[in-house]
NUGU-135685 format. One line per field, with one value per residue: x, y, z of N, C-alpha, C in turn; residue number from 0. Coordinates in steps of 0.05 Angstrom, whole numbers, plus 5000, padded with zeros to 4 digits. Each point is the difference from the previous one (the first is absolute). Layout:
REM NUGU-135685
n.X: [X / ...]
n.Y: [Y / ...]
n.Z: [Z / ...]
ca.X: [X / ...]
ca.Y: [Y / ...]
ca.Z: [Z / ...]
c.X: [X / ...]
c.Y: [Y / ...]
c.Z: [Z / ...]
resi: [NUM / ...]
REM end
This chain:
REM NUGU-135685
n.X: [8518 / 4982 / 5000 / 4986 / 4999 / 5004 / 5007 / 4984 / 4999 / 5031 / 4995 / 4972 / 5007 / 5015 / 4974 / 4977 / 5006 / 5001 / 4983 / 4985 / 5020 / 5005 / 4987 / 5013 / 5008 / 4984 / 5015 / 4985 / 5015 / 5005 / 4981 / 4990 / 4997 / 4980 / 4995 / 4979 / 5014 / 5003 / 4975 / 5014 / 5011 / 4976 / 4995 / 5021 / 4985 / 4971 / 4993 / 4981 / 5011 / 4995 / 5015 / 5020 / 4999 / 5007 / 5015 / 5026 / 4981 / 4989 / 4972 / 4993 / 4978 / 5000 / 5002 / 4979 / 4994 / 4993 / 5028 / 5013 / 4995 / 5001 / 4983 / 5015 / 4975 / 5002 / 4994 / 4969 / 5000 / 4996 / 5016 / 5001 / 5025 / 4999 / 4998 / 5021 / 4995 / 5000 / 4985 / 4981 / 5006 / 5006 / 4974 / 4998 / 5006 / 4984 / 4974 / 5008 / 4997 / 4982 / 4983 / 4999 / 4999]
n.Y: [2023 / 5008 / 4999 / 4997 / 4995 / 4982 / 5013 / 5001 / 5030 / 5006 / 4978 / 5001 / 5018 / 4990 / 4984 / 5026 / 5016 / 4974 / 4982 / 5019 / 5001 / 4985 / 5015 / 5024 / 4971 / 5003 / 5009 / 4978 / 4979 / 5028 / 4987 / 5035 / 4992 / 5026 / 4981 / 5020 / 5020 / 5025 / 5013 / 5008 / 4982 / 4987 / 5023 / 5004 / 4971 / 5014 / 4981 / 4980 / 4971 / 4978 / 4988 / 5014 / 4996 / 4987 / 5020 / 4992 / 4993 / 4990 / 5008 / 4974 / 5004 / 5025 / 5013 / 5008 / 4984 / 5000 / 5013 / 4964 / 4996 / 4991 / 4991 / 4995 / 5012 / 4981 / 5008 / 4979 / 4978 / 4983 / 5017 / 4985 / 4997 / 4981 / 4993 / 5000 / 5013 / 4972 / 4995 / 5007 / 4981 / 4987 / 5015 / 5005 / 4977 / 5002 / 5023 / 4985 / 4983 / 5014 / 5008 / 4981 / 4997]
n.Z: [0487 / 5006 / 5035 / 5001 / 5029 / 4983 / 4975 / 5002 / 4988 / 5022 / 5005 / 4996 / 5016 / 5013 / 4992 / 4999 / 5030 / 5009 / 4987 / 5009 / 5028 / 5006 / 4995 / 5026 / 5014 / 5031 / 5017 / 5002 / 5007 / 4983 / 5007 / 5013 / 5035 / 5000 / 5020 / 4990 / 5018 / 4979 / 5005 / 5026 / 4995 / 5004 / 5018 / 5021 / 4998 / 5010 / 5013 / 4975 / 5014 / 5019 / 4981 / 5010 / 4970 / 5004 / 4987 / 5006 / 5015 / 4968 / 5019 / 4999 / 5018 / 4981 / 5029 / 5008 / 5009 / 5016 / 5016 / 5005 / 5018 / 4986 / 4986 / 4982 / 4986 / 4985 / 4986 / 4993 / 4980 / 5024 / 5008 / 5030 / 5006 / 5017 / 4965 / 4982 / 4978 / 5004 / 4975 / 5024 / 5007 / 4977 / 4993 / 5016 / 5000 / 4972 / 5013 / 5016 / 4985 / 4989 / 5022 / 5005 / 4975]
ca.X: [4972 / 4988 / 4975 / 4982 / 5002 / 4966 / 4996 / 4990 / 5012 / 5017 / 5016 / 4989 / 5018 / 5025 / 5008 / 4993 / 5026 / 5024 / 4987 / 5010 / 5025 / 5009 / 4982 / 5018 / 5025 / 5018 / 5008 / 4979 / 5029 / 5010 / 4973 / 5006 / 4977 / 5018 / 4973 / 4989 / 4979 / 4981 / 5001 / 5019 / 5010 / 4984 / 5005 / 5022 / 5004 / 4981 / 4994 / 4975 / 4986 / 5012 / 5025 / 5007 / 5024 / 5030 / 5026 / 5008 / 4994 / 4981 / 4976 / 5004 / 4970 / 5001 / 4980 / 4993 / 4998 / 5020 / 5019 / 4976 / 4997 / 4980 / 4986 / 5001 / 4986 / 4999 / 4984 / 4993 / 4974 / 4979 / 4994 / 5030 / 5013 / 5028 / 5025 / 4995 / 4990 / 5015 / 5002 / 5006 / 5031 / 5022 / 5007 / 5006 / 5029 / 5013 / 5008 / 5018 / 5024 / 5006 / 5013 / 5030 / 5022]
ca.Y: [4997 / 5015 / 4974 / 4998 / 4980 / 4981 / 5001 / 4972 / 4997 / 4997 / 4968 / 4998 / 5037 / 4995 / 4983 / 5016 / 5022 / 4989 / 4998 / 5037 / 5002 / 4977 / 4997 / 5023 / 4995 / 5006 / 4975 / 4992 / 5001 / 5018 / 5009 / 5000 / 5004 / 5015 / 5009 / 5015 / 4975 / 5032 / 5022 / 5018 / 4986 / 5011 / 5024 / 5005 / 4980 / 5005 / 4978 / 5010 / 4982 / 4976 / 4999 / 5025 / 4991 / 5020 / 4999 / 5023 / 5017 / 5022 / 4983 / 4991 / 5007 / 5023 / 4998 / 5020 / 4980 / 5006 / 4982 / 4987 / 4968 / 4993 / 4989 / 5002 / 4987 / 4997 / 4992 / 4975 / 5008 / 5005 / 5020 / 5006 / 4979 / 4996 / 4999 / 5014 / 4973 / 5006 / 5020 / 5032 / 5000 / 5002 / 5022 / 5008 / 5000 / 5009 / 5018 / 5006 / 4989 / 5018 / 5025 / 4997 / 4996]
ca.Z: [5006 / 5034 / 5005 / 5034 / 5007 / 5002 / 4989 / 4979 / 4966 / 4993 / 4992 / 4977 / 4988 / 4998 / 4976 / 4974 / 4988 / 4999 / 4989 / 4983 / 4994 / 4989 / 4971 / 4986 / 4998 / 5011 / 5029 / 5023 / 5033 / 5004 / 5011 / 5035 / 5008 / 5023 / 5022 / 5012 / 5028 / 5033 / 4994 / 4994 / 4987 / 4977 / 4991 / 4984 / 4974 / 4978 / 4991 / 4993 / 5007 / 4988 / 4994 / 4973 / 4982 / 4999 / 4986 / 5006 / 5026 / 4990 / 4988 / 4955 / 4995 / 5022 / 5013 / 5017 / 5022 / 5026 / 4998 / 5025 / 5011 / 4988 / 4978 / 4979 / 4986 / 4972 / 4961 / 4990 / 4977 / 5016 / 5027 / 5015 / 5008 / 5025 / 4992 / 4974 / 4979 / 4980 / 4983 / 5003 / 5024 / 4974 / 4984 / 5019 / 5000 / 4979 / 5007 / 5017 / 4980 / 4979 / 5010 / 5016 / 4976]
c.X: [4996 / 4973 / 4995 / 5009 / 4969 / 4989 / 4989 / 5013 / 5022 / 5009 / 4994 / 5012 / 5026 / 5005 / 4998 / 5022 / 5027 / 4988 / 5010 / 5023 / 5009 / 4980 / 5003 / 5031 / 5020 / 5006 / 4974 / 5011 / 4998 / 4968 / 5014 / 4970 / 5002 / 4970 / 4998 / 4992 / 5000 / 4990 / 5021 / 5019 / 4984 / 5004 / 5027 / 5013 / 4987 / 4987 / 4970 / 4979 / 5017 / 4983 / 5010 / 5020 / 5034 / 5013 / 5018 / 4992 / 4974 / 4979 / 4991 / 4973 / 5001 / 4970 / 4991 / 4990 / 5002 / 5015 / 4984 / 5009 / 4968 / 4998 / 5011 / 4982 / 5011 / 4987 / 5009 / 4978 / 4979 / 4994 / 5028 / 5013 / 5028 / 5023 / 4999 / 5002 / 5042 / 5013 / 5011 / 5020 / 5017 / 4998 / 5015 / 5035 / 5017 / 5008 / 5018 / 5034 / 5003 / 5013 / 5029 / 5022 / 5003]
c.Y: [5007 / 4981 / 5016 / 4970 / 4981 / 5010 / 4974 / 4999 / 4994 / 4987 / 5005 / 5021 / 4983 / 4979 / 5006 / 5009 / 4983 / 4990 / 5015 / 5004 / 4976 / 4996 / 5022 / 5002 / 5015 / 4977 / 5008 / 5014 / 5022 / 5020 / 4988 / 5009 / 5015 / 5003 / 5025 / 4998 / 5026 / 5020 / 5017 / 4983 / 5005 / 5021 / 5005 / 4988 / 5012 / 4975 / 5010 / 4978 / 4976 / 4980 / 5020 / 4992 / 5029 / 4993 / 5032 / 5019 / 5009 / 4985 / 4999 / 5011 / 5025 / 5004 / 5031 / 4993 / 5015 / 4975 / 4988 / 4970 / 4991 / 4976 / 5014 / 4997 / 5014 / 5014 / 4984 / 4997 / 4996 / 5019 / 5007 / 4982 / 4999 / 5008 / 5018 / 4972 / 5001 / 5020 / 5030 / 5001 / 4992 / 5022 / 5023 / 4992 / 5000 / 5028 / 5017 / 4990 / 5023 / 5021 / 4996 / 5006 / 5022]
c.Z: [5029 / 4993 / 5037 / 5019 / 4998 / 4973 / 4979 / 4970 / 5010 / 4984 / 4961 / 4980 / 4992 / 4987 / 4977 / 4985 / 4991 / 4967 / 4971 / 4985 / 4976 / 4974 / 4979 / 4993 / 5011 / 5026 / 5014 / 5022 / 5010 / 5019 / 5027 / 4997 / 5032 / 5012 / 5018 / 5028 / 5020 / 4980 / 4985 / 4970 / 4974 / 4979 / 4992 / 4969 / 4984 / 4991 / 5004 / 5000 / 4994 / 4977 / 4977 / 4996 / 4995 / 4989 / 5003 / 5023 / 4990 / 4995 / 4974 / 4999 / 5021 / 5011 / 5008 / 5017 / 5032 / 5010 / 5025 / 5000 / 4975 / 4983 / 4972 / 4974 / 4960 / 4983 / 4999 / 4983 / 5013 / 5017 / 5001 / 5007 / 5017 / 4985 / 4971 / 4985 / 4985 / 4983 / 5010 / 5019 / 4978 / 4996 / 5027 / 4999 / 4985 / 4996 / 5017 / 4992 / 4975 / 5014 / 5012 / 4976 / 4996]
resi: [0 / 1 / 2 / 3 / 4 / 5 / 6 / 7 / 8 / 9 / 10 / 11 / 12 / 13 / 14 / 15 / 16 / 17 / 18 / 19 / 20 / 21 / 22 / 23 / 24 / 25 / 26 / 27 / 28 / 29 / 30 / 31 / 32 / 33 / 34 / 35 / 36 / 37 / 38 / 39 / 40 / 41 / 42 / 43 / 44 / 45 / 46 / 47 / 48 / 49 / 50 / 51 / 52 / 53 / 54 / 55 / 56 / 57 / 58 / 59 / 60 / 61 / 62 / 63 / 64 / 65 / 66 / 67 / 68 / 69 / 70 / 71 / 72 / 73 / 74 / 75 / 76 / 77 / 78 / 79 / 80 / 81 / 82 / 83 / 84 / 85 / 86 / 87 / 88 / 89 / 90 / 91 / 92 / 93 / 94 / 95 / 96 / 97 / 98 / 99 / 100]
REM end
């Protein structure tokens, strides 16, 4: 997982995702969390806003985004959101579990 410094979702991301995991049956534990903190950094990660969920080096919600010190925003049934819903962060890591096999 990638986060910004002062990021408000952090905390809330990393219980999701831990959350996730462990409901996909996999190790919670095994969630690192790697703070974004330059520009340049940004970019070379390709990071597309905080909080972006990772696995394998590979954003679980691809972006076209520009890479950035930023705000991360959702699909949510209401609008937008700090975070992904559940549901679409499982389905997300289930996808990334098929392709891996």
């Amino acid at each position: 997982m990638r986060t910004i410094p002062g990021c408000p979702n952090s905390g809330p991301a990393l219980e999701l995702f831990r959350h996730v995991l462990h409901a996909e049956g996999l190790d919670p534990e095994l969630v690192t969390v790697r703070e974004i903190s330059s520009e340049s950094e940004a970019a070379e990660m390709l990071f597309r806003g905080s909080p972006s969920f990772t696995a394998g080096g590979k954003d679980l919600f691809p972006s076209t985004a520009d890479a950035g010190l930023s705000c991360r925003l959702y699909p949510a049934g209401t609008g937008l959101s700090g975070l992904p819903s559940a549901e679409s962060l499982r389905a997300a890591v289930r996808g990334t579990a098929a392709s891996s096999t």
